[in-house]
Rosetta silent file (secondary structure, phi, psi, omega in degrees, C-alpha in Angstrom):
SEQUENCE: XXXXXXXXXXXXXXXXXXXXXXXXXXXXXXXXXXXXXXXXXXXXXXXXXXXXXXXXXXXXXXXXXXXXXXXXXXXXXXXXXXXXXXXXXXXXXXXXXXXXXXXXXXXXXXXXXXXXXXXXXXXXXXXXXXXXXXXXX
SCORE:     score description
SCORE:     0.000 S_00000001
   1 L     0.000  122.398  149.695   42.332  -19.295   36.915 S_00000001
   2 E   -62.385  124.400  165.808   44.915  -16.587   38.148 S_00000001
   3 E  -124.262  169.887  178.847   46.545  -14.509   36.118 S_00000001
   4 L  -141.472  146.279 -170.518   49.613  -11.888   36.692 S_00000001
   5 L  -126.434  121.776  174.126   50.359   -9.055   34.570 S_00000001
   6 E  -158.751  145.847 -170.263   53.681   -7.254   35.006 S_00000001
   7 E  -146.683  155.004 -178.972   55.429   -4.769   32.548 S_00000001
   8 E  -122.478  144.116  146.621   59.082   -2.820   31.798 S_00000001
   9 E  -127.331  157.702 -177.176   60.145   -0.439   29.409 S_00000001
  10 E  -134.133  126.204 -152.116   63.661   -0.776   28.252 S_00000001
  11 L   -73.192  -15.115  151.456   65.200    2.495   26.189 S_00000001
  12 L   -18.372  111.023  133.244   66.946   -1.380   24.542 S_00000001
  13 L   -17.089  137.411  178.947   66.070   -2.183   20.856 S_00000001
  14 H   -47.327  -43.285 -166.899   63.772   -5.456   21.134 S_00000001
  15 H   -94.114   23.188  165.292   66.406   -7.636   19.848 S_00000001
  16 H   -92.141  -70.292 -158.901   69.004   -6.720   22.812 S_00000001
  17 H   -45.239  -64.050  168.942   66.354   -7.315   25.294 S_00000001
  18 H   -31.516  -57.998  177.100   65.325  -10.609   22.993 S_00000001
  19 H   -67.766   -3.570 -160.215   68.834  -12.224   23.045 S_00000001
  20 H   -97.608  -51.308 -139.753   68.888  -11.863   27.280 S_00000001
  21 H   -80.488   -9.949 -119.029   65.175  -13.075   27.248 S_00000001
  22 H  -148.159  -63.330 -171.423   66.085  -16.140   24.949 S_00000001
  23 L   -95.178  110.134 -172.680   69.239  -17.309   26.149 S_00000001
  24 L   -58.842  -62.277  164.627   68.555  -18.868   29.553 S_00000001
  25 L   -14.586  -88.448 -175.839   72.404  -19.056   30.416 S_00000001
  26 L   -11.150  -48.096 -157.194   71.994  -15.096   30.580 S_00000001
  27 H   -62.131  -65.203  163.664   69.284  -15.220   33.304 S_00000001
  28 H    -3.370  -47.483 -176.291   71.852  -15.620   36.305 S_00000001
  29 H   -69.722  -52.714 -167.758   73.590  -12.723   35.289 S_00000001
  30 H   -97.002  -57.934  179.606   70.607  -10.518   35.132 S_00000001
  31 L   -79.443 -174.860 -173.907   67.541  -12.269   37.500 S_00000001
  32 L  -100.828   88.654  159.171   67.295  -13.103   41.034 S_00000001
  33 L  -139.137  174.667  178.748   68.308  -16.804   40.242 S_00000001
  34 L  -105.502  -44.813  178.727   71.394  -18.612   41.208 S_00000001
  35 L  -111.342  150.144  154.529   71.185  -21.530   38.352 S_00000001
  36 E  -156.709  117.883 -166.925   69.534  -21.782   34.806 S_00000001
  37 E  -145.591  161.684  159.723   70.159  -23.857   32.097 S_00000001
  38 E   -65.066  152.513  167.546   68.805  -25.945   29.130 S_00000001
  39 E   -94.263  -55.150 -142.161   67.951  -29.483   29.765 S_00000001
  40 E  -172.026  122.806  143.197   67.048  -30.708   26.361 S_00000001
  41 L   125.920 -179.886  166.187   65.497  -28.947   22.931 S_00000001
  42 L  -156.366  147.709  174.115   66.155  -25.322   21.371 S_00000001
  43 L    46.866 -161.109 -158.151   63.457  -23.124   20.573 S_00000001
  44 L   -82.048  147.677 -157.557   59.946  -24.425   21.118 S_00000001
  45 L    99.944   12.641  171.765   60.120  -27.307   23.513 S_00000001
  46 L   -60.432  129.611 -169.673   62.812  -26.372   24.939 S_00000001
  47 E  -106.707  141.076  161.756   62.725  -27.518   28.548 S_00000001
  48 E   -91.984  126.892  177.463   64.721  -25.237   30.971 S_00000001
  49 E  -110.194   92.678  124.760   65.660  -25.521   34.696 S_00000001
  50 E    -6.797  135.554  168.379   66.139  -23.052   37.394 S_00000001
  51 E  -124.661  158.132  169.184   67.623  -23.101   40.803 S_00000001
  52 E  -160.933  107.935  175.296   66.715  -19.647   43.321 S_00000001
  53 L    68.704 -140.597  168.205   67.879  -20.781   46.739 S_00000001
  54 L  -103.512   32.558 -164.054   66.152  -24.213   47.449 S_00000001
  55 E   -90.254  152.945 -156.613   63.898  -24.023   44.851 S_00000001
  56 E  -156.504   96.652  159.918   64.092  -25.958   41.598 S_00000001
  57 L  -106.819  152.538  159.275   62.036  -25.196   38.879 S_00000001
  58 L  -139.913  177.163 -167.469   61.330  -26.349   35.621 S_00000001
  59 E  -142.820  154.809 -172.825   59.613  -24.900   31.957 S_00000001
  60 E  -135.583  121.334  159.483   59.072  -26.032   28.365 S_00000001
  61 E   -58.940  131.497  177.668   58.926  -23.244   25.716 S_00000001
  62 L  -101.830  -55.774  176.241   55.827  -23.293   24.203 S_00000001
  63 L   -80.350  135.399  133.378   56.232  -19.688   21.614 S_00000001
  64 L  -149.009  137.054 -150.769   59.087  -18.775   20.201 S_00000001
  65 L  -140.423   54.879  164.684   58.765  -15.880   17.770 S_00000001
  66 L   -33.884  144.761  -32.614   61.866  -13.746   17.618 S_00000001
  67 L   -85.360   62.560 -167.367   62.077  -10.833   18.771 S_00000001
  68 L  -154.046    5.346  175.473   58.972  -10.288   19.762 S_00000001
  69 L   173.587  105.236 -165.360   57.578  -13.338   21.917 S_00000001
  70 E   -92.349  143.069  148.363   58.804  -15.987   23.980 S_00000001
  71 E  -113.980  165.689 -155.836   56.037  -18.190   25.808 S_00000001
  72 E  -131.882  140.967  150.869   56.230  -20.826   28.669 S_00000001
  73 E  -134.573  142.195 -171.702   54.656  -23.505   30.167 S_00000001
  74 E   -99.267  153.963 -176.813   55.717  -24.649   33.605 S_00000001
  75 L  -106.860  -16.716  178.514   56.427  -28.291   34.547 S_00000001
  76 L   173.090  114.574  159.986   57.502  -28.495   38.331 S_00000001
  77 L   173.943    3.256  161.847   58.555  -27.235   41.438 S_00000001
  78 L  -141.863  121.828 -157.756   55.943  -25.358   42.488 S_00000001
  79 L   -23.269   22.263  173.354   52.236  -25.438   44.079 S_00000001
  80 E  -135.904  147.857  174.428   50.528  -24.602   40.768 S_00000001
  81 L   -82.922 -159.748  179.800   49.150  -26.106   37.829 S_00000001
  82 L   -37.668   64.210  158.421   48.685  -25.200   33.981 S_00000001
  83 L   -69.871  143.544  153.897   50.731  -22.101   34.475 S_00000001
  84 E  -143.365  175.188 -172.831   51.536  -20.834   31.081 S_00000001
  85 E  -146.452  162.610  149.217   53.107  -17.321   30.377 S_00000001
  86 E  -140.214  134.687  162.731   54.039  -14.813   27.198 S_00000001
  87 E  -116.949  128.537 -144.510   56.212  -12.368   27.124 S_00000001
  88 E  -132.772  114.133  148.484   55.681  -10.347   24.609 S_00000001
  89 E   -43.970  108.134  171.608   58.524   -7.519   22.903 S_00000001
  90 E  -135.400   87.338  137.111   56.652   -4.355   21.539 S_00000001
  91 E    25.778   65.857  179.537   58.540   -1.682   19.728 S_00000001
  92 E  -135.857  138.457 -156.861   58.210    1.525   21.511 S_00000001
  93 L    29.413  -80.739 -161.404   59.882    5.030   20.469 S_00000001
  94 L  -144.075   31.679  179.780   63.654    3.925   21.017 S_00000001
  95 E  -159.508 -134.692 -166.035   63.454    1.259   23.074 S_00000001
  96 E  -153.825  111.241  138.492   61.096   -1.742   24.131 S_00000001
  97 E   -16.065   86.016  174.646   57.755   -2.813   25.719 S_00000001
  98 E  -110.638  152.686  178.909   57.818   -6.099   27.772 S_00000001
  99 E  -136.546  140.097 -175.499   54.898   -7.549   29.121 S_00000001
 100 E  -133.294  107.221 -169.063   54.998  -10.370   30.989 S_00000001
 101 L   -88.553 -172.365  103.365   51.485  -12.289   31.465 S_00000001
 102 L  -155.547  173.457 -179.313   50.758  -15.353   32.826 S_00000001
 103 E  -136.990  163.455  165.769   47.771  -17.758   34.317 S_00000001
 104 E  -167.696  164.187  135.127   48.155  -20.764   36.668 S_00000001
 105 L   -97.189  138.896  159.018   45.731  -22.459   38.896 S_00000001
 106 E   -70.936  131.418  179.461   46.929  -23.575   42.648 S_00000001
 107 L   -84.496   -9.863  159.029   47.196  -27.044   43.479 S_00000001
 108 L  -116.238  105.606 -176.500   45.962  -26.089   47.277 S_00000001
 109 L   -37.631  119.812  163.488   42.579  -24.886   47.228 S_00000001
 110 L   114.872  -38.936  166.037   42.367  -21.341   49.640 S_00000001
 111 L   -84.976    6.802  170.605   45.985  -20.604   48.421 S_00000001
 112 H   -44.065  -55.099  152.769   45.957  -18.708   45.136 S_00000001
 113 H   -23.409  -63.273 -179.835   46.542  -15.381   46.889 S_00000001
 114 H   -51.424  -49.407 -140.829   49.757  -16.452   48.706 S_00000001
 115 H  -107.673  -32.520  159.418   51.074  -17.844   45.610 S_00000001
 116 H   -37.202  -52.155  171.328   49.822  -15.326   43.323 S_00000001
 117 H   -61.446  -58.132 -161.969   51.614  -12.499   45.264 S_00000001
 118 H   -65.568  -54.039 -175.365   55.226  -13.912   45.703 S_00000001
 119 H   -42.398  -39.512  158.814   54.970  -15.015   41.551 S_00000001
 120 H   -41.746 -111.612  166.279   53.850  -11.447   40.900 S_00000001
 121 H     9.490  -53.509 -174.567   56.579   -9.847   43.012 S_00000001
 122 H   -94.681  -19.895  162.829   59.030  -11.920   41.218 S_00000001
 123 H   -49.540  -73.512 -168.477   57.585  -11.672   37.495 S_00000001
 124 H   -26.494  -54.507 -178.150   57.455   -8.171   38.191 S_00000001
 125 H   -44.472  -85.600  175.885   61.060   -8.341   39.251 S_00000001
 126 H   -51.111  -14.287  164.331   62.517  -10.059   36.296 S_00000001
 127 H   -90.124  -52.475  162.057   60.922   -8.168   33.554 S_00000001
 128 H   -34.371  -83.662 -146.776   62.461   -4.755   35.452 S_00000001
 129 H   -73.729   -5.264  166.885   65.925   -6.238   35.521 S_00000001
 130 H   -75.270   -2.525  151.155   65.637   -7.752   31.625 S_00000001
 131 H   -57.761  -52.896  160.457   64.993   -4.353   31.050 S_00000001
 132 H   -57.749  -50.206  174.742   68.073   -2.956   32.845 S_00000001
 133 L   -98.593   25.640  155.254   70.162   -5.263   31.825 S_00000001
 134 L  -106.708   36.153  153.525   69.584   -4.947   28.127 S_00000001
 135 L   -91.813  -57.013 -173.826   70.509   -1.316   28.262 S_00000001
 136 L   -23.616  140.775  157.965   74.127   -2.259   29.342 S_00000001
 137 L   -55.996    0.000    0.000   76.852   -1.968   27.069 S_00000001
């Protein structure tokens, strides 16, 4: 099992950050994706989909705890297995903690590394700019 760890602070109240992190429409605006949308469900079991380029992903909420913890599990479009994730909202002086966790295994043995970095890199990414952009006005 792999896991990735990647954390923001946002000088944001939790429940600015929380409506960005929540409503999947939003993520376009703010991550490096081109599409995102609901498929089917609200709140947990929600399944979501993603486009980034020619990549197509998709995710089923597993948590949903307003404002303070969304979690994920993913269902397809990429070389890994029982990924699951939390992102987890913490309160801190005037703003907001996010931590963004996750595990997966790789479905090609030798590649965990490869796939481990670019998912970092790109966690990493997207908890920075839901940070930024729930400072905006």
């Amino acid at each position: 099992m792999l896991e990735l760890d990647a954390q923001a602070v946002s000088s944001a109240p939790p429940e600015r950050v929380w409506a960005l992190l929540a409503d999947v429409r939003t993520w376009p605006q703010w991550a490096d994706l081109d599409e995102a949308e609901v498929e089917s469900g609200s709140g947990v079991g929600e399944v979501r989909s993603f486009r980034r380029k020619r990549v197509n992903t998709r995710e089923r909420i597993t948590d949903f705890e307003p404002p303070r913890l969304l979690g994920y599990d993913f269902l397809s479009g990429l070389p890994i297995r029982d990924y699951h994730a939390q992102v987890t909202l913490t309160p801190q002086d005037r703003g907001t903690h996010i931590r963004w966790h996750s595990t997966f295994d790789p479905k090609v043995p030798g590649a965990g590394w490869l796939v481990r970095r670019s998912l970092q890199r790109f966690v990493a990414d997207t908890a920075e700019r839901l940070a930024r952009a729930a400072e905006q006005p």
